[in-house]
C-alpha positions in Angstrom: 0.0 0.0 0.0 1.1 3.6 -0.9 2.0 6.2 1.7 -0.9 8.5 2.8 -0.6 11.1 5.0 -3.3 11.5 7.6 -5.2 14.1 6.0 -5.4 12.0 2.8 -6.4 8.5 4.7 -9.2 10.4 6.6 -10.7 11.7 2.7 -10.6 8.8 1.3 -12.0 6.6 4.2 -14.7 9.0 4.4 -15.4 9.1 0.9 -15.5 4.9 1.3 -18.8 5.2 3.0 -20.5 7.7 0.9 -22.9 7.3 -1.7 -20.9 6.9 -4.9 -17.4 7.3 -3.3 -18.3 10.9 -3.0 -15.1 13.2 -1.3 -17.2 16.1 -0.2 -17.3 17.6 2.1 -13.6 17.7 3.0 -12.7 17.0 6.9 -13.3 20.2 9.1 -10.9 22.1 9.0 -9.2 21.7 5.3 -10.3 24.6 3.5 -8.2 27.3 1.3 -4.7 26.7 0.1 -4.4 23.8 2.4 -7.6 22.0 0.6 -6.1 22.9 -2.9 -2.3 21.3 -2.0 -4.0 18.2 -0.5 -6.9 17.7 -3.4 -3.9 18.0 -5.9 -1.9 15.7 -4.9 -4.6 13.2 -4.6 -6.0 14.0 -7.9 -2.5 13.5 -9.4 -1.9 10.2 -7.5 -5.5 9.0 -9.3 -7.1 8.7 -5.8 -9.0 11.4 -6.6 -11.4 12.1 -9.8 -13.0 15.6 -10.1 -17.0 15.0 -11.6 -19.9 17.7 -12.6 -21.9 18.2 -9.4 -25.6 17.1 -9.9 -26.9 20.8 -7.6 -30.6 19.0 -7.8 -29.8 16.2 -5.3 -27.7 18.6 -3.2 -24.1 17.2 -3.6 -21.7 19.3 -2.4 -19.3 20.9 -5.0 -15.5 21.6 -4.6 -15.5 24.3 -6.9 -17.7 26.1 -9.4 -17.4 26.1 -13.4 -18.6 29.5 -13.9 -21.8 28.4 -15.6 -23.7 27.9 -13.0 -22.2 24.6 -12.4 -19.8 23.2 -10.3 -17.8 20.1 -9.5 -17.3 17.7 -6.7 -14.9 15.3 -6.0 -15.0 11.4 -5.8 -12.8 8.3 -4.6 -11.5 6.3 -7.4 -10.8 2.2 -7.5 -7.4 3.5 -6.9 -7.7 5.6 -4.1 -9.7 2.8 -2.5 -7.2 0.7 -3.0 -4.9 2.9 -1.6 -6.4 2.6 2.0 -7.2 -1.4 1.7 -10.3 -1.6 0.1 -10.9 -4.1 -2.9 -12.8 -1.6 -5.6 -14.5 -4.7 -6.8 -16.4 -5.6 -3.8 -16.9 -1.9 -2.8 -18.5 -1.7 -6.4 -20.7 -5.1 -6.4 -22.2 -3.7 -2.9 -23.1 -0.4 -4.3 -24.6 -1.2 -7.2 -26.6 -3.8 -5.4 -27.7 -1.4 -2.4 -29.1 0.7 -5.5 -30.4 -1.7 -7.0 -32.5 -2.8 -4.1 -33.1 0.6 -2.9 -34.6 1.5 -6.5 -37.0 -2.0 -6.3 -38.3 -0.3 -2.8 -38.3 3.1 -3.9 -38.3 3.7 -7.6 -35.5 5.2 -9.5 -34.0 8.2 -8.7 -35.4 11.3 -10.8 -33.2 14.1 -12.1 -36.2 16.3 -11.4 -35.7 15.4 -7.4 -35.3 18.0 -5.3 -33.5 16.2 -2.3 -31.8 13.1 -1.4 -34.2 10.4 -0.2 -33.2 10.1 3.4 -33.7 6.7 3.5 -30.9 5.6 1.2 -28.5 3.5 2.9 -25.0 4.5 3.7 -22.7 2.0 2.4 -19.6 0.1 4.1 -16.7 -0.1 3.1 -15.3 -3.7 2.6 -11.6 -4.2 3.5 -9.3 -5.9 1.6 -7.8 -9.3 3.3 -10.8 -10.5 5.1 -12.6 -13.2 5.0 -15.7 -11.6 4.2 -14.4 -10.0 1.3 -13.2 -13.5 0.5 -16.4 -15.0 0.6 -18.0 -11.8 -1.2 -15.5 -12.7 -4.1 -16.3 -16.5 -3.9 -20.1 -15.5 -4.4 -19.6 -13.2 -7.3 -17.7 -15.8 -9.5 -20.6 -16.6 -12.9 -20.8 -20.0 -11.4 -21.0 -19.0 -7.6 -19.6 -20.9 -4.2 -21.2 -23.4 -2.6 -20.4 -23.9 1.2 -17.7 -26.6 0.8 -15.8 -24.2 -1.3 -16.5 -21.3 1.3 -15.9 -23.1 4.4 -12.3 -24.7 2.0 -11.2 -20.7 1.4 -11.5 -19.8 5.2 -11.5 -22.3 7.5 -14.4 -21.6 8.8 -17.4 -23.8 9.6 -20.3 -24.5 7.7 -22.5 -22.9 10.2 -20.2 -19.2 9.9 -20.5 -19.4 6.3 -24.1 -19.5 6.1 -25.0 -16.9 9.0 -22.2 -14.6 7.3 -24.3 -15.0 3.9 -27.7 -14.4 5.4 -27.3 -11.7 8.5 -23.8 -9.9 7.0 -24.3 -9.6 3.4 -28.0 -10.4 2.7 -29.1 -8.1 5.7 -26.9 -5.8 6.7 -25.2 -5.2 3.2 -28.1 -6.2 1.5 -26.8 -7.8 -1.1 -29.2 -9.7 -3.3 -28.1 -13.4 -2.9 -29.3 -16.4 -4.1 -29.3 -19.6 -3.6 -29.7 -22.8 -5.6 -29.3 -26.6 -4.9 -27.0 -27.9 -7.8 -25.6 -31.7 -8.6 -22.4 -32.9 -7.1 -22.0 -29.1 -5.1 -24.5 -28.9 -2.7 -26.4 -25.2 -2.2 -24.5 -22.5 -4.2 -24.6 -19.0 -3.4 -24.8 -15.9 -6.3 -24.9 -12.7 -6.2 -27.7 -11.7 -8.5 -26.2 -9.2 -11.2 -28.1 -5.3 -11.1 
């Protein structure tokens, strides 16, 4: 892993558990020259990708275009990489907590005038662990069944299934399936959005 200073680690950790990866607001207390210096470097390092601002749903902009626009700034893979988090995982549980959120709330409308408060905040999965293992075993076209989970970790059979259902299908909420298949047992998928 890349050196960050602390300044850096705390943007992009933060940005981890936003909506989209998004960077803004900055930490308390970064503002001005120091702000520009730090944002920079980051953006320079690919941590850090500077997007247009969508004003209607009230995200926060880092500086303004002169159009009446403005931009705001965003984590990249890299930059969540950069702190320990596998972008691929981090990915497949946003797009699934939208996914989900849209089935219970419709799509998100341009005409919107606010976020919907109810949108969940995402985690942020770190790279390493056994539940990002399993989250990777589970993505794979043809799945994991629990053999081949409980082989990966060393856990038991038991883990691996309260894992699936209580960690990932209800607090990440992940849409999982499961299906009895010949020769494997019960395999696990994670349904594509």
């Amino acid at each position: 892993m890349p050196k960050l200073t602390d300044t850096q680690t705390v943007v992009l950790s933060r940005a981890a558990t936003r909506p989209c990866n998004l960077a803004m607001p900055l930490p308390e207390g970064l503002h001005g020259a120091a702000a520009q210096k730090a944002v920079t470097a980051m953006i320079t390092r690919g941590w850090l990708e500077e997007v247009e601002a969508n004003l209607r749903r009230g995200e926060p902009m880092w500086r303004e275009t002169g159009d009446g626009h403005g931009t705001t700034l965003i984590a990249t893979e890299a930059g969540l990489q950069a702190i320990g988090i596998e972008p691929v995982v981090a990915s497949a549980v946003a797009s699934a907590r939208k996914a989900k959120l849209e089935l219970v709330t419709g799509p998100k409308d341009a005409s919107e005038a606010s976020p919907n408060p109810s949108t969940p905040k995402p985690v942020a999965i770190r790279a390493g662990t056994k539940q990002a293992e399993i989250i990777a075993l589970i993505q794979r076209p043809e799945g994991a069944s629990i053999a081949e989970i409980v082989e990966a970790t060393g856990w038991l059979a038991h883990s691996a299934r309260g894992l699936i259902s209580g960690g990932l299908k209800k607090k990440l909420n992940l849409p999982i399936t499961s299906e009895k298949v010949a020769g494997r047992g019960t395999v696990y998928k994670i349904e594509a959005a």
